[in-house]
C-alpha positions in Angstrom: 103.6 109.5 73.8 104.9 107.6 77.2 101.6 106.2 79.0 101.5 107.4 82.7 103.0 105.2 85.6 100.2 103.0 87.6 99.4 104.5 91.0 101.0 103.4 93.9 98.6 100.4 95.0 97.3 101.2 98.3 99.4 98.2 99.9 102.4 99.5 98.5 101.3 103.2 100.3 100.4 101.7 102.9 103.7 99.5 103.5 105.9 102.9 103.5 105.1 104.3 107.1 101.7 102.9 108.4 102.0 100.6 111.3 100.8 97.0 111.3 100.0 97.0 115.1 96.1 98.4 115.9 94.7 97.2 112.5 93.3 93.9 113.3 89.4 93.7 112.8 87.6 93.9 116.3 85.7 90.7 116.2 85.2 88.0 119.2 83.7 85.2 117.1 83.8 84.1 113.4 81.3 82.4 111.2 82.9 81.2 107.8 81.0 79.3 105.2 82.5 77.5 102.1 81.3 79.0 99.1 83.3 78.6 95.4 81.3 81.0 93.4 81.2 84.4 93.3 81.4 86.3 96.5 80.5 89.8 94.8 82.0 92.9 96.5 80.2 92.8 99.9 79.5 89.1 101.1 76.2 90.1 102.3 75.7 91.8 99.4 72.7 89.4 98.5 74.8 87.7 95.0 76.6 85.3 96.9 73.6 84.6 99.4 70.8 86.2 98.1 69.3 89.1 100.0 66.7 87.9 102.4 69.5 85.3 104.0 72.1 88.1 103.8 70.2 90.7 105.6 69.0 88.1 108.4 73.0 87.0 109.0 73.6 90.3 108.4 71.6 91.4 111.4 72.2 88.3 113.9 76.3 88.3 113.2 76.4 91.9 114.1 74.3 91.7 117.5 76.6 88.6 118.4 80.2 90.2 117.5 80.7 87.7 114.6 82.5 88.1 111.2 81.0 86.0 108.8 84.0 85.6 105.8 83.1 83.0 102.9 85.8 80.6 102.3 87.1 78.2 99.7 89.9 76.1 99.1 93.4 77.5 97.4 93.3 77.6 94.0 90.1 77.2 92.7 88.5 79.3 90.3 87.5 82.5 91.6 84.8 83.2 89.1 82.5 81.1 87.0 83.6 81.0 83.3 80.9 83.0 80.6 77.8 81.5 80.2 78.5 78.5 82.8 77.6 78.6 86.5 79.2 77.0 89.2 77.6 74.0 90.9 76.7 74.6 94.2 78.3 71.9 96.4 76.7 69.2 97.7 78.1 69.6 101.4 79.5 73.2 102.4 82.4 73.6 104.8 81.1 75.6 108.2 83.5 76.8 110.9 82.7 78.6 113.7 85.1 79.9 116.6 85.3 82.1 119.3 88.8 84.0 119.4 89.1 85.5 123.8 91.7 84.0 125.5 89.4 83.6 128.3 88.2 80.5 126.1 89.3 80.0 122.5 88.0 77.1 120.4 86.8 76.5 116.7 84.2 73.7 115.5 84.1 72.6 112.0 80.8 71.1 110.6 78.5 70.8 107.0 75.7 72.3 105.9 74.2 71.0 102.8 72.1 74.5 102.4 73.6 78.1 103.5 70.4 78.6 105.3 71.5 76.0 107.8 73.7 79.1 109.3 70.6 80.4 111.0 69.9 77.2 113.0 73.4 78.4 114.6 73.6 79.9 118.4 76.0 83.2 117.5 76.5 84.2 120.9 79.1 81.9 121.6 80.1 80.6 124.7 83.5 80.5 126.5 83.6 76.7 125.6 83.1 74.4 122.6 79.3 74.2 122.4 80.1 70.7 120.4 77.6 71.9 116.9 80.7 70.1 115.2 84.0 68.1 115.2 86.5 70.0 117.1 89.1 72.0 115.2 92.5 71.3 116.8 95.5 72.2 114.7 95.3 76.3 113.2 93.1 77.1 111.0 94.3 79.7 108.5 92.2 82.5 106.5 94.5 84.3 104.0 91.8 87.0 102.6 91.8 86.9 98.3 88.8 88.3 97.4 89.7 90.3 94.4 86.2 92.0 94.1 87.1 94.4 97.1 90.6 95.2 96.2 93.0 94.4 94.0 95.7 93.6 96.7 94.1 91.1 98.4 93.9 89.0 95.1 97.1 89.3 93.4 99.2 89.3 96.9 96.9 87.0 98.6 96.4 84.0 96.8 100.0 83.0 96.4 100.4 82.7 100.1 97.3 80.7 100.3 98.5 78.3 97.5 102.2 78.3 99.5 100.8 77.5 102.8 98.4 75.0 101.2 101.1 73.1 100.0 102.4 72.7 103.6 99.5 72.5 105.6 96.8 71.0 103.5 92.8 71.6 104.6 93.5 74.0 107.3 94.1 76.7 104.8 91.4 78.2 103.1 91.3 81.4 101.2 88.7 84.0 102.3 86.5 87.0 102.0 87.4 90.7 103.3 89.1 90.8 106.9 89.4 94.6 106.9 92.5 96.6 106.0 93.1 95.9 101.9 96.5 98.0 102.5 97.7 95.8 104.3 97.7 93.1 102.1 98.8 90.1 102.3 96.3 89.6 105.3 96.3 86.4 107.3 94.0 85.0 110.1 94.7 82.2 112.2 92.1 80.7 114.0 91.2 79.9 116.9 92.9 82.8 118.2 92.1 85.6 115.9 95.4 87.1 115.8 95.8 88.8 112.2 99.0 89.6 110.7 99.5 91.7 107.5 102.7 91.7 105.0 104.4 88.3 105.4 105.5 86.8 102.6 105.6 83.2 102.2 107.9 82.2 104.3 106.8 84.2 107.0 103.5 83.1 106.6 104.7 79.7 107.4 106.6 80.6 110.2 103.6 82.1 111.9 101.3 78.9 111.4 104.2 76.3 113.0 104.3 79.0 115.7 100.8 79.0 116.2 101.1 75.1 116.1 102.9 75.2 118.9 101.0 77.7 121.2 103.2 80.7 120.6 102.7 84.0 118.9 104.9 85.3 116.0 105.7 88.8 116.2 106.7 89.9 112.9 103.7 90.9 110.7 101.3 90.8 113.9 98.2 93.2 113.4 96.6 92.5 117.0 94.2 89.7 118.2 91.0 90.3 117.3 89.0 90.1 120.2 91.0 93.6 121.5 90.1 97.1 120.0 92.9 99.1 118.8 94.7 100.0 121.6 94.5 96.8 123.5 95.8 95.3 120.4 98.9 97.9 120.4 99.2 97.0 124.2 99.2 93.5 123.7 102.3 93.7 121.1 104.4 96.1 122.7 103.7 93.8 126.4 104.5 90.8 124.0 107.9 92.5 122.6 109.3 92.3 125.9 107.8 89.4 127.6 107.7 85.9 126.5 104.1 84.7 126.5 101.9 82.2 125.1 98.8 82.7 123.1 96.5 82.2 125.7 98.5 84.1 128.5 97.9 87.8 128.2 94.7 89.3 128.3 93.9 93.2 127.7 92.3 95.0 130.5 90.1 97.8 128.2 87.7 99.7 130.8 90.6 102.2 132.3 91.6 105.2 130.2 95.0 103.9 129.5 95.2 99.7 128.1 96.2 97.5 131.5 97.5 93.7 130.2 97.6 91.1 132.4 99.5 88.2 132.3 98.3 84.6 134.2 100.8 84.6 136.3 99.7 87.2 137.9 102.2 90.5 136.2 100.4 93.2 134.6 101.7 96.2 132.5 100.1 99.6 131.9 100.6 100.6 128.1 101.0 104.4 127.3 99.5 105.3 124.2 99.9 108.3 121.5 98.3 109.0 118.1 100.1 109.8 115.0 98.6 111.6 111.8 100.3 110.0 108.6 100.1 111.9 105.2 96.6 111.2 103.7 96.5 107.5 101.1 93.5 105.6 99.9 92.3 103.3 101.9 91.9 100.8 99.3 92.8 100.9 95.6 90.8 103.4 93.6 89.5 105.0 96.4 89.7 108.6 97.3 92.9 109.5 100.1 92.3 110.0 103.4 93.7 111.0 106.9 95.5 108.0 108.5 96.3 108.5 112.2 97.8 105.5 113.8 98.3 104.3 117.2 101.6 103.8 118.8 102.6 102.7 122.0 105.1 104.8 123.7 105.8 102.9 126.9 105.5 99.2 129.0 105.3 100.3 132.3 104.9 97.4 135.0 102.1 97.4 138.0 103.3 96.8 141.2 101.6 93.1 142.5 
């Protein structure tokens, strides 16, 4: 008797129709902590943190508008073997970074006890607040964590080992950024712009872009500091305007997205809402309705 065919993974579903643009998580800051052992399914779950720390980050990272991701270095084993647990490191990795274009930085520091994270100011100022060494090349955040879905795991960790082989300590894998269906998903920080189904050399090609200041287009989710239609206005602006990473900003408080460039243009972004056919939203889950956002016109303002 032939065995049934494997599902469709929901990155493979997702990949057929489902726009990347509108998908980024809407965060303005991040908080990421190394940690090498087990992250469990939901980082403030309590197993990788215990549940009195989790709950207390839990509750000052969502009043502040902070993601808190656990990190670790390419590579490494994701679980402890039977019977052995992991040795907590002595020093543990922090970074923390605000992603608004208004004023984008990212500190990196060590704590020598997780706990250390609530000695941390969350609402983070428009400049460096100098709580560490100043981060000054991209960081990158390519999300593996295998407990959440499969897709992040088995499509994520090969482009964290590849771009770890060309850029070194400023790649770290990490914990769930949102969207498993779109899988590989990338962060780049300071910035927060997220980009979803690059392969390796994509990947690449997106870090030495952000190296130099500018923003790749293919595989771009949206910057994170936008909602989802002032990350769909930011794209299409960005599709026919060359721009920097730091010279558009989204104007959210009208009913249609406004972006602005520094220079003093701006561009009124028409929006519409498409229903796709119903997929899980991660593997195993049950399917549901997918409507995505799409812009349907760039019209400039007059000066």
């Amino acid at each position: 008797m032939t065995a049934p065919a494997p599902a469709p993974t929901c990155s493979a579903l997702s990949a057929t129709d489902e726009p990347l643009p509108g998908t980024a998580a809407h965060v303005t800051g991040w908080l990421c902590l190394e940690h090498p052992g087990a992250w469990g399914r939901d980082v403030l779950g309590g197993e990788a943190l215990g549940p009195e720390l989790s709950a207390e980050l839990e509750r000052r990272t969502e009043a502040a508008g902070v993601r808190l991701l656990l990190i670790r270095r390419p590579g490494r084993a994701v679980e402890p073997r039977p019977g052995r647990a992991t040795a907590p490191p002595a020093r543990r990795t922090v970074l923390i970074g605000r992603s608004d274009p208004s004023g984008a930085w990212c500190e990196r520091l060590e704590v020598a006890d997780p706990a250390a994270l609530l000695d941390l100011d969350l609402e983070l100022p428009g400049s460096a607040p100098g709580v560490g060494r100043p981060v000054t090349d991209p960081v990158t955040l390519v999300c593996a964590h295998g407990k959440r879905d499969q897709c992040c795991a088995v499509l994520g960790r090969p482009i964290a080992a590849e771009l770890s082989a060309r850029f070194g300590d400023s790649v770290w894998e990490c914990s769930h950024t949102g969207g498993h269906r779109f899988a590989p998903s990338m962060i780049l920080l300071p910035t927060g712009y997220t980009y979803g189904r690059l392969d390796a050399r994509q990947s690449v090609e997106a870090v030495l872009a952000a190296g130099r200041g500018e923003v790749q287009l293919e595989g771009l989710r949206g910057r994170s500091c936008w909602d989802s239609a002032g990350q769909v206005a930011e794209i299409a602006v960005r599709e026919q305007v060359s721009a920097s990473d730091s010279d558009l900003t989204v104007d959210e408080s009208g009913a249609l997205p406004v972006v602005r460039h520094r220079d003093g243009r701006a561009w009124v972004v028409e929006l519409s809402q498409t229903e796709l056919e119903a997929r899980p939203p991660s593997c195993g889950a049950a399917s549901k309705a997918v409507v995505a956002l799409v812009a349907e016109s760039v019209r400039p303002l007059a000066a």
